[in-house]
Rosetta silent file (secondary structure, phi, psi, omega in degrees, C-alpha in Angstrom):
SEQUENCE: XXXXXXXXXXXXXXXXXXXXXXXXXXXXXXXXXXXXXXXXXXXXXXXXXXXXXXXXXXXXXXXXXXXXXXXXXXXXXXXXXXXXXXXXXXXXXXXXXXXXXXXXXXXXXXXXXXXXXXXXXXXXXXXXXXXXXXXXXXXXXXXXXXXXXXXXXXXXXXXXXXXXXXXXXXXXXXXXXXXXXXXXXXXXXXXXXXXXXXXXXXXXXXXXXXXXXXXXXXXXXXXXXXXXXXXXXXXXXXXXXXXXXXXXXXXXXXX
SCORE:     score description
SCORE:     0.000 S_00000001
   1 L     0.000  130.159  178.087    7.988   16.469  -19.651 S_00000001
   2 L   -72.155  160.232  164.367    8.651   15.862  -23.224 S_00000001
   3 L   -36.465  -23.340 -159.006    5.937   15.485  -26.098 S_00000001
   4 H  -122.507  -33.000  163.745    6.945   11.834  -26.246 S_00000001
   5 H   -71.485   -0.136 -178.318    6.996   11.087  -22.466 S_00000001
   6 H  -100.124  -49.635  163.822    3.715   12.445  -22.260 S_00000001
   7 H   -35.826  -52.498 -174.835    2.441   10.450  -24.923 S_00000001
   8 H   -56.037  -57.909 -167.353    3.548    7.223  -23.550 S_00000001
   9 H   -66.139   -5.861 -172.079    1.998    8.128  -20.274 S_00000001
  10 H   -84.178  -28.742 -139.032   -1.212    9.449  -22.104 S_00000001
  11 H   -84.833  -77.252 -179.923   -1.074    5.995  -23.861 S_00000001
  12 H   -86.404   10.213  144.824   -1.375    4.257  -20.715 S_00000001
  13 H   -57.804  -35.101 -169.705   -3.866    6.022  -19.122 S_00000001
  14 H   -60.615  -21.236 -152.051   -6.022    5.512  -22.031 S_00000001
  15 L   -68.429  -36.951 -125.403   -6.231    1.785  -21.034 S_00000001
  16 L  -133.140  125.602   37.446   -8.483    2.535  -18.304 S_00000001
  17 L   -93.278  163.319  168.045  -11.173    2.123  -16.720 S_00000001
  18 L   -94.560  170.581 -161.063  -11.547   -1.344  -18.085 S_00000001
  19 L  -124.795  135.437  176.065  -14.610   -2.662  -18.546 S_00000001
  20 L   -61.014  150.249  164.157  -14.967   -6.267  -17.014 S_00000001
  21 L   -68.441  152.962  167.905  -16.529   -9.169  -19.007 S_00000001
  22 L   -61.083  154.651 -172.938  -19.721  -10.427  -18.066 S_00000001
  23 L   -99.509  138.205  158.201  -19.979  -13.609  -15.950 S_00000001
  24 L   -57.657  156.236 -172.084  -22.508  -16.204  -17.648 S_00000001
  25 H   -89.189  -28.601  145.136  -25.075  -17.642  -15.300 S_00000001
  26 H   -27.240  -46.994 -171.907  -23.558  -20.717  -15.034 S_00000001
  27 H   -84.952  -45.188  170.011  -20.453  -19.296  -13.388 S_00000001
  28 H   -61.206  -59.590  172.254  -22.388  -16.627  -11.362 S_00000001
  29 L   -20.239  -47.844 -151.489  -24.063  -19.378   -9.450 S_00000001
  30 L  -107.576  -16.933 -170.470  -20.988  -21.044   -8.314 S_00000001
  31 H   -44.912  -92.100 -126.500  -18.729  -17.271   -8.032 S_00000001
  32 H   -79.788  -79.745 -154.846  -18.502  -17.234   -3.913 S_00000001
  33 H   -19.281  -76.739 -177.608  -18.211  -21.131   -3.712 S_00000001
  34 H   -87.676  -13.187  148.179  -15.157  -21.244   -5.373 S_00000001
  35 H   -24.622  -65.289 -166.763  -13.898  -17.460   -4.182 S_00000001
  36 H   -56.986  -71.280  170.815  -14.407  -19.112   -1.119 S_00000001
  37 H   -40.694  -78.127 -155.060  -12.383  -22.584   -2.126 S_00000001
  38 H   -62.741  -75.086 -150.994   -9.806  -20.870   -3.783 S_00000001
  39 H  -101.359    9.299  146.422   -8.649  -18.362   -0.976 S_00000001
  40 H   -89.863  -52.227 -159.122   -9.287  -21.153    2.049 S_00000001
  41 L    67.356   65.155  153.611   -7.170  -23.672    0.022 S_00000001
  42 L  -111.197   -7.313  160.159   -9.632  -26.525    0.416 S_00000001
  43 L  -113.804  173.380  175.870   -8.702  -28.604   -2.066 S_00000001
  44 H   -23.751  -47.255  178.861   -5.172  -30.176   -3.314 S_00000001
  45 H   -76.819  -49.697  154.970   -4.449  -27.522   -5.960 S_00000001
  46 H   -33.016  -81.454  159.792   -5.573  -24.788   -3.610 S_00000001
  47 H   -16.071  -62.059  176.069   -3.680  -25.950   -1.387 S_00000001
  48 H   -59.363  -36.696 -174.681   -0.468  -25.994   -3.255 S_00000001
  49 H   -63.410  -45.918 -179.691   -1.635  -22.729   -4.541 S_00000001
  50 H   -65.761  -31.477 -168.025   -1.915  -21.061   -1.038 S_00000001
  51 H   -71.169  -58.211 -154.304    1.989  -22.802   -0.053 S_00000001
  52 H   -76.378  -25.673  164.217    3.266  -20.873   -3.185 S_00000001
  53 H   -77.730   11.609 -175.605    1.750  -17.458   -2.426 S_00000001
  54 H   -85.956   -6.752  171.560    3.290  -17.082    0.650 S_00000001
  55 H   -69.069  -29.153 -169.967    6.501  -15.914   -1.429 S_00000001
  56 H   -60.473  -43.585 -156.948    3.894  -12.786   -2.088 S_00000001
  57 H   -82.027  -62.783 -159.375    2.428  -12.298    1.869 S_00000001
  58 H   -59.426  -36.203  177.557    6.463  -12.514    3.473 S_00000001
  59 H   -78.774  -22.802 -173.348    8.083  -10.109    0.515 S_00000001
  60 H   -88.635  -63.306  158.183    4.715   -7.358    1.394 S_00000001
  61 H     2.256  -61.208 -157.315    5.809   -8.594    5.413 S_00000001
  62 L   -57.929  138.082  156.061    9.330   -8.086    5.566 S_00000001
  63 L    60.847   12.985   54.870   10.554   -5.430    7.943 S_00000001
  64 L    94.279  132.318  152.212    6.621   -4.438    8.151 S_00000001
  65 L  -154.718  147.041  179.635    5.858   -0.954   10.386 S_00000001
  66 L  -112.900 -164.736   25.718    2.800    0.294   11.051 S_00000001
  67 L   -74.419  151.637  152.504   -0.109    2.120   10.721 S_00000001
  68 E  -103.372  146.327  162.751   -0.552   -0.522    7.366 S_00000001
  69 E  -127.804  125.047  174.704   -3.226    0.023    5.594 S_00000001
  70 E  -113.809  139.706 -158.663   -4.138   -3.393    3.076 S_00000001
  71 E  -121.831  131.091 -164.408   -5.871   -2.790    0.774 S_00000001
  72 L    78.769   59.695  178.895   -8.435   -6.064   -0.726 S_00000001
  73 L   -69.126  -32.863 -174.126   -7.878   -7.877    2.877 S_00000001
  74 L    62.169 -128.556  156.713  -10.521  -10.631    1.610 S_00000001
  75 L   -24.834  -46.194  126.955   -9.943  -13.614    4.353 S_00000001
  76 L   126.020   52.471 -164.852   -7.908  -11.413    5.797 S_00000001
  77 L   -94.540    3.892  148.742   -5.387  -14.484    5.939 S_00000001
  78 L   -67.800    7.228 -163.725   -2.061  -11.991    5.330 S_00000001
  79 L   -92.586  -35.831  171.224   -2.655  -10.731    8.912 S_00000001
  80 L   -62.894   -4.542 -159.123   -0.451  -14.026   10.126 S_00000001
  81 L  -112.387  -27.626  177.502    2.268  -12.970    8.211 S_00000001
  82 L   -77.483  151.126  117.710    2.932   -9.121    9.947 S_00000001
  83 L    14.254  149.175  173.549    4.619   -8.703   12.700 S_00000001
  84 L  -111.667   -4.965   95.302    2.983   -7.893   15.983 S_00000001
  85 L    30.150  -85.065 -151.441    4.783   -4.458   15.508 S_00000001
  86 H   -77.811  -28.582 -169.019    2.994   -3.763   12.295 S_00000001
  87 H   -75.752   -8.095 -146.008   -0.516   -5.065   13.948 S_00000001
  88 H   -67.035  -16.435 -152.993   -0.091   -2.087   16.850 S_00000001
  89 L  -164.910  134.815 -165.639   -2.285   -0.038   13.848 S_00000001
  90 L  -176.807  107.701  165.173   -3.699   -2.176   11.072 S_00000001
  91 E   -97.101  170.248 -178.137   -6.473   -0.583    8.400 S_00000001
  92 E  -140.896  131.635  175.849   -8.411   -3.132    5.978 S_00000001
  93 E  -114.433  116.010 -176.354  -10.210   -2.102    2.508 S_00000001
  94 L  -163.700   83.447  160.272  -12.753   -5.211    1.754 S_00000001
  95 L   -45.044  -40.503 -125.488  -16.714   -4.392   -0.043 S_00000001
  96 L  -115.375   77.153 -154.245  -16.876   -8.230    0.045 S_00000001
  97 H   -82.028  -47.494 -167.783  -17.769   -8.645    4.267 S_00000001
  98 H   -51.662  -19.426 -168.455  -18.577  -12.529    3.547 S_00000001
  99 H  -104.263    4.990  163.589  -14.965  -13.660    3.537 S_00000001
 100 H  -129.708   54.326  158.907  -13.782  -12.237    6.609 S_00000001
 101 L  -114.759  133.999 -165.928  -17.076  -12.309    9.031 S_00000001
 102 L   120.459  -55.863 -123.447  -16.255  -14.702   11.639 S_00000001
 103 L   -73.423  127.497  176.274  -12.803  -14.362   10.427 S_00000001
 104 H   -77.600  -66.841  146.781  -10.645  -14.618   13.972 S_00000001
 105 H    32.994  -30.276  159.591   -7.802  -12.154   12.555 S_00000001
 106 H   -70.273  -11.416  165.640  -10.506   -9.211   12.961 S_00000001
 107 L   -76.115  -21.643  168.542   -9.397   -8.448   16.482 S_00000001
 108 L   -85.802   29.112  165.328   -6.343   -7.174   14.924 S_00000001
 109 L   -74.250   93.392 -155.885   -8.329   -5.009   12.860 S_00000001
 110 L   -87.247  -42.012 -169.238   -8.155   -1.690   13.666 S_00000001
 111 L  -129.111  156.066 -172.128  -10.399    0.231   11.194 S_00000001
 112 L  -126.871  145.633 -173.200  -12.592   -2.200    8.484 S_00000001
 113 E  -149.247   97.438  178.338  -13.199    0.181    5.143 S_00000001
 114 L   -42.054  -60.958 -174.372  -15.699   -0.772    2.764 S_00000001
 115 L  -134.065  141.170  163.078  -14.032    1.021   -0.344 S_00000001
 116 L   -22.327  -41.727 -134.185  -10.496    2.944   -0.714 S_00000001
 117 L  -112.706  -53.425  172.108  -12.385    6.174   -1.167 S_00000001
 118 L   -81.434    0.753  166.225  -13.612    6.320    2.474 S_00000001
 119 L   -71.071  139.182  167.249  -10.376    6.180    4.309 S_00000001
 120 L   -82.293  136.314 -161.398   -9.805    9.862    4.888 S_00000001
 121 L   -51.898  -21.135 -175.191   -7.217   11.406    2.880 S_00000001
 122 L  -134.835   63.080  100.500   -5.016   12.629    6.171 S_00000001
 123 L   -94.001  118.630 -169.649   -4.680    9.283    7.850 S_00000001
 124 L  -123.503  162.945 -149.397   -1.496    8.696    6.358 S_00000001
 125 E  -137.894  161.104 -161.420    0.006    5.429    6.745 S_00000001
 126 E   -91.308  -30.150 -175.165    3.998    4.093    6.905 S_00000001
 127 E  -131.988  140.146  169.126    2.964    0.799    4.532 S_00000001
 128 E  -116.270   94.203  161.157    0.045    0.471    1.680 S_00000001
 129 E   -92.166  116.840 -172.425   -0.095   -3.372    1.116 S_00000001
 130 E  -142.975   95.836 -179.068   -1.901   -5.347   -1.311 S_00000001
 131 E   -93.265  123.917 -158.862   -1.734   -8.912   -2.232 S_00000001
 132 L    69.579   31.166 -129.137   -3.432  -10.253   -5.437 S_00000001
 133 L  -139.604  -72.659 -176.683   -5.740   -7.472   -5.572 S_00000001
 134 L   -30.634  -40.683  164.378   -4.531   -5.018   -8.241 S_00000001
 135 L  -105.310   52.603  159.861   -5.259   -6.938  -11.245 S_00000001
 136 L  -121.767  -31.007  165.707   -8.722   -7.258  -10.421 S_00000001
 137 L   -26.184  114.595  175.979   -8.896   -3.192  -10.644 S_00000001
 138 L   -90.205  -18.473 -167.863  -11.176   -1.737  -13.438 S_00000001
 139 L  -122.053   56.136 -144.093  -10.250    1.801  -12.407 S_00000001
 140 H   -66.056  -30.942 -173.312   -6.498    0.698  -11.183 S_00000001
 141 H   -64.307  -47.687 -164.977   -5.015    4.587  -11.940 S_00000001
 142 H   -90.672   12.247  173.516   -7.477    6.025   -9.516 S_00000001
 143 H   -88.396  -76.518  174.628   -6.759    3.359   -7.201 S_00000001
 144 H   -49.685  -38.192  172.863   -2.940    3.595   -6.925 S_00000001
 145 H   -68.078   -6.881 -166.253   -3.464    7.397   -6.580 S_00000001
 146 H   -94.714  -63.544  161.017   -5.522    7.216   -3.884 S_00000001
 147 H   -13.608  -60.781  175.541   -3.256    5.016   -2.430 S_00000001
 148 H   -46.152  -34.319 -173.276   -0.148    7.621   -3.296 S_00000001
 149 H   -95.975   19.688  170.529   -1.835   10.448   -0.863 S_00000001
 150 H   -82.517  -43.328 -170.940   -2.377    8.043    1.893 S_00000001
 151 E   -55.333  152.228  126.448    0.975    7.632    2.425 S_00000001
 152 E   -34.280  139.557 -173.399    3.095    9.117    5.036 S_00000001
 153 E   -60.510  -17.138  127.254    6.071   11.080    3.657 S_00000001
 154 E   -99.842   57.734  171.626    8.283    7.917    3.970 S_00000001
 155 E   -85.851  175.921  170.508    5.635    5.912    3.483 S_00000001
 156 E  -145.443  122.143  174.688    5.891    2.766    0.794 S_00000001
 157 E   -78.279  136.052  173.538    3.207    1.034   -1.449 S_00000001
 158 E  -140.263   97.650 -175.610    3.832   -2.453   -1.332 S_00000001
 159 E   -97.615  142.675  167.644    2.405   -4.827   -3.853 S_00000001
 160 E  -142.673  128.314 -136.862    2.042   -8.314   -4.887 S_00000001
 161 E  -133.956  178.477  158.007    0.528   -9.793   -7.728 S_00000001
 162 E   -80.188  158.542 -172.971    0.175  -12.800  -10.342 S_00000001
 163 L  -107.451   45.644 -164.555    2.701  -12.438  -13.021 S_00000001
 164 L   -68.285  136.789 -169.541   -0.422  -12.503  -15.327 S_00000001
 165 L    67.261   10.871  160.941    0.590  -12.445  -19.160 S_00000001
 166 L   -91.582  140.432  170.390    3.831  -14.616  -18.205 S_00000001
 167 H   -63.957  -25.568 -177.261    3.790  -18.015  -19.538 S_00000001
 168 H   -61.941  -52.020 -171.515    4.658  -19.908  -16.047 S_00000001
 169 H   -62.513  -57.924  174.722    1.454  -18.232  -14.694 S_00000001
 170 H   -36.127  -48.212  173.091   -0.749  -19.203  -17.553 S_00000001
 171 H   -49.197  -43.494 -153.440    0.501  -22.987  -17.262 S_00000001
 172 H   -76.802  -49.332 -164.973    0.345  -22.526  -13.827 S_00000001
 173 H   -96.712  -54.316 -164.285   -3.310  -21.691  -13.362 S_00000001
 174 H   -51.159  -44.372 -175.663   -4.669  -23.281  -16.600 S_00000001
 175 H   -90.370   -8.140  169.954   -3.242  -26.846  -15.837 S_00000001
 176 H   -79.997 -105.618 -169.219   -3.498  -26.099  -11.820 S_00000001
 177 H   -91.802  -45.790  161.578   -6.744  -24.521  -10.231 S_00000001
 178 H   -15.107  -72.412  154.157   -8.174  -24.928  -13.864 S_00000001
 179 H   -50.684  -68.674 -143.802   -8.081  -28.417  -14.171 S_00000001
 180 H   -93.857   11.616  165.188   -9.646  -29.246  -10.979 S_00000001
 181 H  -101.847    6.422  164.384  -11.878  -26.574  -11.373 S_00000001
 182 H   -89.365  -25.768  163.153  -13.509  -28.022  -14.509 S_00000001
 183 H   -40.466  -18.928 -163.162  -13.184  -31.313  -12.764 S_00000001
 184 H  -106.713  -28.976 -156.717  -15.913  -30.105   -9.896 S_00000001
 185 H  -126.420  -31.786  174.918  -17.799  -27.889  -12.330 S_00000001
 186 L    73.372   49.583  159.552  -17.183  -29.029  -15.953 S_00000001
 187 L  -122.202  137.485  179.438  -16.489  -25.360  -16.772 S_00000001
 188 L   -78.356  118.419 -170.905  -13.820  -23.617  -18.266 S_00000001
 189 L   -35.810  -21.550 -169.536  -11.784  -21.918  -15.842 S_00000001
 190 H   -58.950  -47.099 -153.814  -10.634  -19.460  -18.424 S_00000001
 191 H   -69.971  -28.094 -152.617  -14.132  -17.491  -18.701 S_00000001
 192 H   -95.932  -65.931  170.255  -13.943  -17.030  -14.598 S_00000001
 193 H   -31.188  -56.911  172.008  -10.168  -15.835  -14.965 S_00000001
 194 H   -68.293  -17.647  155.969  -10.906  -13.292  -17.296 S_00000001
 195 H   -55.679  -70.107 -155.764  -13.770  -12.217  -15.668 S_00000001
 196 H   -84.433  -23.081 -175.886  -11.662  -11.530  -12.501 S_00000001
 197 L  -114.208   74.271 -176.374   -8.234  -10.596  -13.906 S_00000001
 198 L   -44.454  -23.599 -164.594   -8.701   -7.287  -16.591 S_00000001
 199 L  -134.403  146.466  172.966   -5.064   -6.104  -15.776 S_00000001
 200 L  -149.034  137.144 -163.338   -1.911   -7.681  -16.097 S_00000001
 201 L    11.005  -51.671  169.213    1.482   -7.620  -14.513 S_00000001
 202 H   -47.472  -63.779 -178.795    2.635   -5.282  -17.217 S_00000001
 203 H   -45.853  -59.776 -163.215    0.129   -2.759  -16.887 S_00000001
 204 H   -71.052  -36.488 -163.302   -0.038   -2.268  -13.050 S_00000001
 205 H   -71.001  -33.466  162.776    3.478   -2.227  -13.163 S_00000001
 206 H   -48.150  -35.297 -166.093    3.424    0.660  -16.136 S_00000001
 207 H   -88.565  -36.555 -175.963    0.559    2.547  -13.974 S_00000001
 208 H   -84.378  -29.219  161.338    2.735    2.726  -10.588 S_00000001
 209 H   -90.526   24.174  161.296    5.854    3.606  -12.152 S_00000001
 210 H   -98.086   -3.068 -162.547    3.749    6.617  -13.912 S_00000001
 211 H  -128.231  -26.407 -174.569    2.426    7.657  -10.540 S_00000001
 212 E  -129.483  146.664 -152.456    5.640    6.969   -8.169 S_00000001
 213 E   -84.494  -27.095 -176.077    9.083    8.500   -8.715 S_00000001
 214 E  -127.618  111.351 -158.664   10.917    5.248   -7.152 S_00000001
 215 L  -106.320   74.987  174.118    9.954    2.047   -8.219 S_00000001
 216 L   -66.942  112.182  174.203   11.420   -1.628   -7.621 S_00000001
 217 E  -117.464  107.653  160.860   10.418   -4.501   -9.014 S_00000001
 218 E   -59.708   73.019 -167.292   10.767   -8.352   -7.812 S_00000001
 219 E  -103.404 -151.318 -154.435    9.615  -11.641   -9.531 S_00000001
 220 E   176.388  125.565   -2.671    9.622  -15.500   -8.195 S_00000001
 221 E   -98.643    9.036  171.432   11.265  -18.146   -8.577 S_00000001
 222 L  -129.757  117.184 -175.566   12.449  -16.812  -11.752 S_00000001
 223 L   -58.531   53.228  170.498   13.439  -12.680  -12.708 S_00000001
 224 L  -153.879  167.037 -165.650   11.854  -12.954  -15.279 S_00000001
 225 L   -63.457  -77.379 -138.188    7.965  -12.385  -16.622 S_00000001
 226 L   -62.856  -28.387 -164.319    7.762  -15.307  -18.856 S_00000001
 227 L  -112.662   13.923 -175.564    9.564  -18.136  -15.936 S_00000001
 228 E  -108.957  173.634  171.856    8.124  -16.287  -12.894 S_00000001
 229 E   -92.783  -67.136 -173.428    4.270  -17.018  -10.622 S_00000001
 230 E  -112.426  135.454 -176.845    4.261  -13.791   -8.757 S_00000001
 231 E  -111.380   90.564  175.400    5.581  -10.405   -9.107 S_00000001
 232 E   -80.360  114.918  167.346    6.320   -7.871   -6.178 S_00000001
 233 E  -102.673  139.646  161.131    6.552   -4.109   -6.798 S_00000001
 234 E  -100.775  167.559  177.998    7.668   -1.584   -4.224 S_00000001
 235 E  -162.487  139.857 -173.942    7.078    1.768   -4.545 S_00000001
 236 E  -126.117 -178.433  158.943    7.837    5.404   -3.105 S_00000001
 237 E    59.128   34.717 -160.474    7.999    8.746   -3.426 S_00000001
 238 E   -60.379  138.288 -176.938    3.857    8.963   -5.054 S_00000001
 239 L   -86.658   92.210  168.459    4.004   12.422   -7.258 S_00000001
 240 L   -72.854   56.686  172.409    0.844   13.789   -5.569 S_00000001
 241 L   -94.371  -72.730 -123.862    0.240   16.191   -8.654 S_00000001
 242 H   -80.808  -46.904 -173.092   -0.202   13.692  -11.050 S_00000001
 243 H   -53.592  -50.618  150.555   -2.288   11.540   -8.194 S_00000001
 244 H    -5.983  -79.740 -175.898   -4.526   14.805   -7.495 S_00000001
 245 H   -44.212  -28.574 -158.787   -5.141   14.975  -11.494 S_00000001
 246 H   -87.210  -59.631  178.751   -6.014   11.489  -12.154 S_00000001
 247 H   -38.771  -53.969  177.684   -8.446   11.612   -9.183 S_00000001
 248 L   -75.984   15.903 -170.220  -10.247   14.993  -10.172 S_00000001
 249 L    67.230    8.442 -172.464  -10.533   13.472  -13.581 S_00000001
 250 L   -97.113   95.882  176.210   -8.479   15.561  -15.206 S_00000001
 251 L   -51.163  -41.770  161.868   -6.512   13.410  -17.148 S_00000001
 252 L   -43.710  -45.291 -163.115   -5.465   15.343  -20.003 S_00000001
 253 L  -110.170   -2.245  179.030   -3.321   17.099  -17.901 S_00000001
 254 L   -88.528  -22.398  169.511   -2.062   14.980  -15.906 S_00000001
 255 L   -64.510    0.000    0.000   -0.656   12.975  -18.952 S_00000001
């Protein structure tokens, strides 16, 4: 690796972990209410919001084999979207147990996993799927690596995100779920957003092609950051080195 490819990749290691802002007590009060509202789609903008991610659940979907492991199941309201195939073996990574208890979608649950870090390193899995999830990540390098040695040797990480630090997406949420969420709360939406999203489209996509040798990238309804909502990366081939390094902390060297 040259002096100057190591740099870059040193460069963007450096980013991380981030450290989220604090939520104001105004906002914590109200956090699972509208979690909850937002990722049910109970009101109009929700709504609309939930019709337009479904470009995100169908591109992580397509041609779907399992074991899957998804990782930040939430609702766990991607599970309609696999196959019955892909369901035969079906892991879930979710700390947050309120938004899918109850949830019917858990009988096709095989294993429920509080944090990444307790799936054991040799169940390896054919698909790693994650929708919306990644740029909520404070420690997103040690995330995707852990992810890389999960895989099965033609395994594929397959992500989909907001197209966060594109102008459509900014419009899109500020004048969207923004608006009616200061309408409900007479708070700015911004403070909650920033709160929840520390990384953005660039970045995850800079950390997974530093960690995976073959890398694909997809946006919607326009290829391009600035005119697209959502961004889908695929990804193969994880250099389980570099993931190893980043994981034992040694960073230095893995850059």
């Amino acid at each position: 690796m040259s002096s100057e490819n190591a740099k870059h990749d040193a460069l963007i290691l450096q980013k991380f972990p981030k450290q989220r802002p604090a939520l104001p007590e105004a906002y914590q009060k109200l956090y699972e209410q509208e979690y909850l509202i937002n990722r049910e789609g109970k009101g109009f903008m929700e709504k609309l919001g939930k019709f337009l991610e479904e470009w995100m659940h169908r591109k992580v979907a397509a041609g779907g084999t399992a074991p899957v492991l998804e990782v930040g199941g939430g609702t766990l309201n991607h599970i309609q979207y696999e196959d019955e195939s892909a369901l035969a073996h079906y892991d879930v990574v979710e700390p947050f147990t309120r938004l899918y208890a109850g949830a019917e979608a858990m009988s096709s649950v095989n294993t429920m996993y509080e944090w990444l870090q307790d799936v054991p390193e040799t169940q390896k899995y054919k698909r790693i799927i994650s929708i919306a999830v990644l740029e909520h990540m404070e420690s997103l390098p040690e995330e995707v690596a852990r992810c890389g040695l999960l895989l099965d040797e033609d395994g594929v990480l397959r992500i989909a995100i907001p197209s966060e630090g594109g102008l459509l997406w900014y419009m899109a949420w500020r004048f969207g779920t923004g608006l009616t969420f200061w309408l409900r709360n007479k708070l700015d939406y911004g403070v909650l957003m920033r709160h929840e999203h520390v990384n953005n489209a660039a970045e995850i996509s800079d950390v997974i092609h530093l960690l995976y040798e073959d890398v694909s990238i997809k946006r919607w309804p326009i290829s391009w950051l600035h005119g697209s909502l959502y961004t889908y990366i695929e990804a193969k081939r994880p250099k389980a080195h570099l993931c190893r390094d980043i994981l034992s902390g040694s960073v230095a060297d893995a850059a």
